[in-house]
C-alpha positions in Angstrom: 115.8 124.8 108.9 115.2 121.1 108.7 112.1 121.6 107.1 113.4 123.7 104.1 116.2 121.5 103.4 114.1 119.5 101.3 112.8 122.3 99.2 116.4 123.7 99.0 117.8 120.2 97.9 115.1 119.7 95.2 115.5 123.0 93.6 119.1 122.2 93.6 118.5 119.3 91.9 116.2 120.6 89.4 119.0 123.5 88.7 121.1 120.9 87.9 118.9 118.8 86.0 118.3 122.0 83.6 121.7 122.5 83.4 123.2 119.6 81.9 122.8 118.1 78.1 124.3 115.4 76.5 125.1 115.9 73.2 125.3 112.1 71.1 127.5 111.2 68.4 125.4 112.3 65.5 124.6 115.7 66.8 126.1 119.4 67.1 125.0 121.9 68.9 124.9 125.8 70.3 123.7 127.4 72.9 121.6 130.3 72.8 120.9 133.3 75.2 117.9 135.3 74.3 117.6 134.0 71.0 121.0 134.9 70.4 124.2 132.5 70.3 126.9 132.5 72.4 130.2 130.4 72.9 131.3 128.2 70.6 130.4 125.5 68.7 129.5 122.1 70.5 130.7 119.1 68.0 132.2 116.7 70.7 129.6 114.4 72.0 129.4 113.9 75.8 128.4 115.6 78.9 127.2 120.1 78.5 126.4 122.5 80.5 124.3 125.8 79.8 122.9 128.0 82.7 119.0 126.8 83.1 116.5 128.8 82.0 118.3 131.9 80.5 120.2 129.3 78.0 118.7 127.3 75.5 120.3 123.9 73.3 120.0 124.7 69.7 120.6 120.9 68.0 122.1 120.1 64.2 122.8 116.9 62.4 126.3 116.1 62.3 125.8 113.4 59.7 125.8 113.7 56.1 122.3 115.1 54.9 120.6 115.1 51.3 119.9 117.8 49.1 117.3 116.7 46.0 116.8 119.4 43.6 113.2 119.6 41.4 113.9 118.5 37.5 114.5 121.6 35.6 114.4 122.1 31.9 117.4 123.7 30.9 118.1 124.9 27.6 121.9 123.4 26.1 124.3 125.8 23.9 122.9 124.8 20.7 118.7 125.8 21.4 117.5 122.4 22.7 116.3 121.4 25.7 116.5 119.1 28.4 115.6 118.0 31.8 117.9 117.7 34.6 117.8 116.5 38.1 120.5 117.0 40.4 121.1 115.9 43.7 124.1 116.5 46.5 125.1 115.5 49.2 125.9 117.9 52.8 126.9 118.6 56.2 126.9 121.5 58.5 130.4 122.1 59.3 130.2 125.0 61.5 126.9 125.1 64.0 127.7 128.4 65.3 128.1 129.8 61.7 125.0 128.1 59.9 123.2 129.3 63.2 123.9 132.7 62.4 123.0 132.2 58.2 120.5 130.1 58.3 118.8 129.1 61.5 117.6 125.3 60.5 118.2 122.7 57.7 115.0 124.1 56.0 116.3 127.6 55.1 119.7 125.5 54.4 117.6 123.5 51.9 116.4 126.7 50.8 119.6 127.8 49.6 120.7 125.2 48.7 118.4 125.0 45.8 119.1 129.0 45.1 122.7 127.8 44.3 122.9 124.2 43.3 119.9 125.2 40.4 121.6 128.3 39.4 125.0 126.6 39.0 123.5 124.0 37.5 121.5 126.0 34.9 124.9 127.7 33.6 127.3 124.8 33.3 124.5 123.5 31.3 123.8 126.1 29.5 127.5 126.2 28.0 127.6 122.9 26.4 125.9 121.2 23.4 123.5 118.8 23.9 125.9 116.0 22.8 128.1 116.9 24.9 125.9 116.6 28.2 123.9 113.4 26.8 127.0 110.9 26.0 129.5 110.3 29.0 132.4 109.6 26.3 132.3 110.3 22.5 133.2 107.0 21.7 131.4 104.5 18.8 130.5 100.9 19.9 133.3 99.0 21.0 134.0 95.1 21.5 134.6 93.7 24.8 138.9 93.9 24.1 138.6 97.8 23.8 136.0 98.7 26.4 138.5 100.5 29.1 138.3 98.7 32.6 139.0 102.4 34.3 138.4 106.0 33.8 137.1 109.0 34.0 133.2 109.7 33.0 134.3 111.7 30.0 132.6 114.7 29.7 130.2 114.5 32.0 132.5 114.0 34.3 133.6 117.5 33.9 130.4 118.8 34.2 129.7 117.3 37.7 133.2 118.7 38.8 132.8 122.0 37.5 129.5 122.5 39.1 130.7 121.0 42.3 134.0 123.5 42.5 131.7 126.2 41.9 128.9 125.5 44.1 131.7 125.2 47.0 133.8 128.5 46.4 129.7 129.8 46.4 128.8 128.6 49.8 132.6 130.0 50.9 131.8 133.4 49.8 128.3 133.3 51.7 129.6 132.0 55.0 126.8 129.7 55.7 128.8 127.1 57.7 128.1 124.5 55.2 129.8 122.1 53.4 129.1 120.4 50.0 130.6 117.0 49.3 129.1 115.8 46.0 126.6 116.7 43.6 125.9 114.3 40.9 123.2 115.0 37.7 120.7 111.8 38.9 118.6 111.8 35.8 119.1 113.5 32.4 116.5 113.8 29.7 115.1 114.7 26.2 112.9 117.4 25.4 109.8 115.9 23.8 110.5 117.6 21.2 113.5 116.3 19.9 113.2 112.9 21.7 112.5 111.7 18.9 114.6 113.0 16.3 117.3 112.2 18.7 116.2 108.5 19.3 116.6 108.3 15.4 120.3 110.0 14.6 121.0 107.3 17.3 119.5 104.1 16.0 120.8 105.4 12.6 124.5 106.0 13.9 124.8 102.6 15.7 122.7 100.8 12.8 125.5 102.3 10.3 128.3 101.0 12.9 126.3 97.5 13.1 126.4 97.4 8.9 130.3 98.7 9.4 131.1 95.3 11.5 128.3 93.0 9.8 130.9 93.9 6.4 134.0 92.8 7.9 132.3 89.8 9.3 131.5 89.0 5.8 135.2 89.8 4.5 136.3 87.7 7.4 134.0 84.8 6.4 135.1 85.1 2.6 138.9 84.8 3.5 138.1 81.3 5.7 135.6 80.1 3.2 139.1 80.8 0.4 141.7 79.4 2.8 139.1 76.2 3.7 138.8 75.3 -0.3 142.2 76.2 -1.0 143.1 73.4 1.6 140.9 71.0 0.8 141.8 71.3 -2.9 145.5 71.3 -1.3 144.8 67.6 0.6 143.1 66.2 -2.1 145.7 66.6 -4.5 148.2 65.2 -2.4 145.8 62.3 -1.7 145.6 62.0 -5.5 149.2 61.7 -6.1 149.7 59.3 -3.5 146.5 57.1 -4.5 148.3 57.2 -7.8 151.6 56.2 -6.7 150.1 53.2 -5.0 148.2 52.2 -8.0 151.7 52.5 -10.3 153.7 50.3 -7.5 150.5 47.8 -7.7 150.6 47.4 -11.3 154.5 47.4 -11.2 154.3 44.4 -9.3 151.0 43.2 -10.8 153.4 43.2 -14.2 156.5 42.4 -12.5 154.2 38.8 -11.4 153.1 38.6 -14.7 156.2 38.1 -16.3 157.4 36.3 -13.9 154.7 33.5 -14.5 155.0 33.9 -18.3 158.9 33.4 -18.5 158.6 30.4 -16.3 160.5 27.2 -17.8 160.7 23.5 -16.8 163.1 21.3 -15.8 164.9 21.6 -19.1 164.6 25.2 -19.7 161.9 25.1 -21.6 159.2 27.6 -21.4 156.0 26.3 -19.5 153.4 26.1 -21.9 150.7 26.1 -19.4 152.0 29.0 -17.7 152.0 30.9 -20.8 148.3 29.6 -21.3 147.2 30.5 -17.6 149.0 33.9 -18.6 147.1 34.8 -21.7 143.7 33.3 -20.2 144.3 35.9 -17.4 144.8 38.4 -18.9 141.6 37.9 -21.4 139.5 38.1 -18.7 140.5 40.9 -17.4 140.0 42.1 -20.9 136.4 40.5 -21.0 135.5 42.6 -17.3 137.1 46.3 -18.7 134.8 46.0 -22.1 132.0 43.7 -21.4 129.0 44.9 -19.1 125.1 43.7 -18.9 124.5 46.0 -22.1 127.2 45.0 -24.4 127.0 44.0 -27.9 129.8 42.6 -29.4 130.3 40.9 -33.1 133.3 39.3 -33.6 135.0 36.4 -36.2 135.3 33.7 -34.7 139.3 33.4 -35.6 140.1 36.2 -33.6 142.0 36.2 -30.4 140.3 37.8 -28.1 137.3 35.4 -29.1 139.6 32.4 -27.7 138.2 31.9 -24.4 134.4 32.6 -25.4 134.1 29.7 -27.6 
């Protein structure tokens, strides 16, 4: 007896061993008995057991897994055509279901492109080309009016649409699979009409440049009015005072003037050389308004304004 202890104590041991499994964080699992499931679906990490042998551990991702669809040209709703390529995003929610529908992630992916493509074909296939190309239908904007949140416009709607259907899909199959987003990665022009496209565009935002470039120039016209209506505005109001001044000099210029010529002596007599100083003032500046370095000037030599040049 002793000596078949230790065989009995190893193959317990090795029962054991093949009857445990852990299951980590980022797995689920099911076990299988003769290549067919039984139980119930094992997402809770930790510490399983399965009878050795007879049962085997079937293991799925439990994190989020990638679906990326082939580029497809797709024809729009007005006969052109363009290239799409779509991608999702998935998880198995129900191991003991996707099990049953589709064994491994490779017939998953399989599937997956069955219904993502065809979903994506006939939401396509619905709508103009404008339509799927532009995320809004709006013209160029300036910085002010461009919104700071929103939606993606139209193709906004697309992505939803094809991601409502693809879901009530994958509920009427039962696969045990979940789809939480599908996006259209990359969007392109038919050769064909790349081109023509490429220039209804340059020509639409070239008209909208030509649009703004014309009130630019209306803009520049009313400052260029308002900046000569201002400056003919200060200079006239420098004019008026310059010429205010001028008359208040003069005023008082004349107001001296008299004041010198009417000035008498100590018996009330009018100052004789005052009146001369007067006169000989005012000759000169006579002499410096008509005289320059080119003037002629032929005079008798009894007149008065000759005085002072004899």
């Amino acid at each position: 007896m002793k000596k078949l202890f230790p065989t009995i104590l190893a193959l317990l041991v090795f029962f054991l061993i093949n009857s445990v499994f852990i299951i980590n964080e980022a797995e689920q699992a099911v076990v299988t008995q003769f290549g067919k499931p039984v139980g119930v679906s094992i997402i809770d990490a930790g510490l399983q057991f399965k009878i050795p042998f007879i049962q085997k551990v079937i293991r799925f991702e439990k994190r989020i897994l990638e679906w990326d669809g082939a580029a497809n040209e797709i024809p729009t709703e007005d006969d052109k055509y363009i290239f799409i390529d779509t991608f999702a995003r998935w998880k198995i929610s129900d191991p003991l279901v996707f099990y049953k529908a589709a064994k491994n992630e490779r017939n998953a992916q399989s599937r997956l492109d069955d219904v993502i493509d065809g979903i994506v074909r006939d939401e396509i296939s619905i709508r103009s080309m404008e339509e799927i190309i532009r995320s809004t239908s709006r013209q160029m904007e300036t910085y002010e009016d461009i919104p700071t949140t929103g939606g993606m416009g139209a193709r906004g709607d697309i992505v939803k649409n094809i991601l409502m259907k693809v879901s009530s899909k994958l509920q009427d199959l039962n696969m045990g699979i979940e789809v939480l987003d599908v996006q259209l990665k990359r969007i392109d022009y038919n050769t064909q009409v790349q081109s023509k496209l490429f220039n209804r565009m340059i020509s639409e935002q070239n008209m909208i440049a030509e649009e703004y470039r014309g009130q630019g120039q209306g803009r520049k016209q009313n400052r260029l009015g308002e900046q000569i209506r201002d400056e003919k505005k200060i200079l006239s109001e420098a004019y008026m005072k310059a010429q205010v001044i001028k008359g208040n000099a003069d005023a008082y210029a004349i107001k001296r003037y008299s004041e010198a010529y009417e000035q008498r002596d100590e018996n009330n007599k009018i100052n004789k050389d005052a009146v001369e100083l007067y006169e000989f003032l005012k000759s000169l500046d006579a002499y410096e308004a008509v005289f320059d370095s080119s003037s002629r000037l032929i005079l008798s030599t009894e007149s008065k304004f000759f005085k002072y040049l004899n």
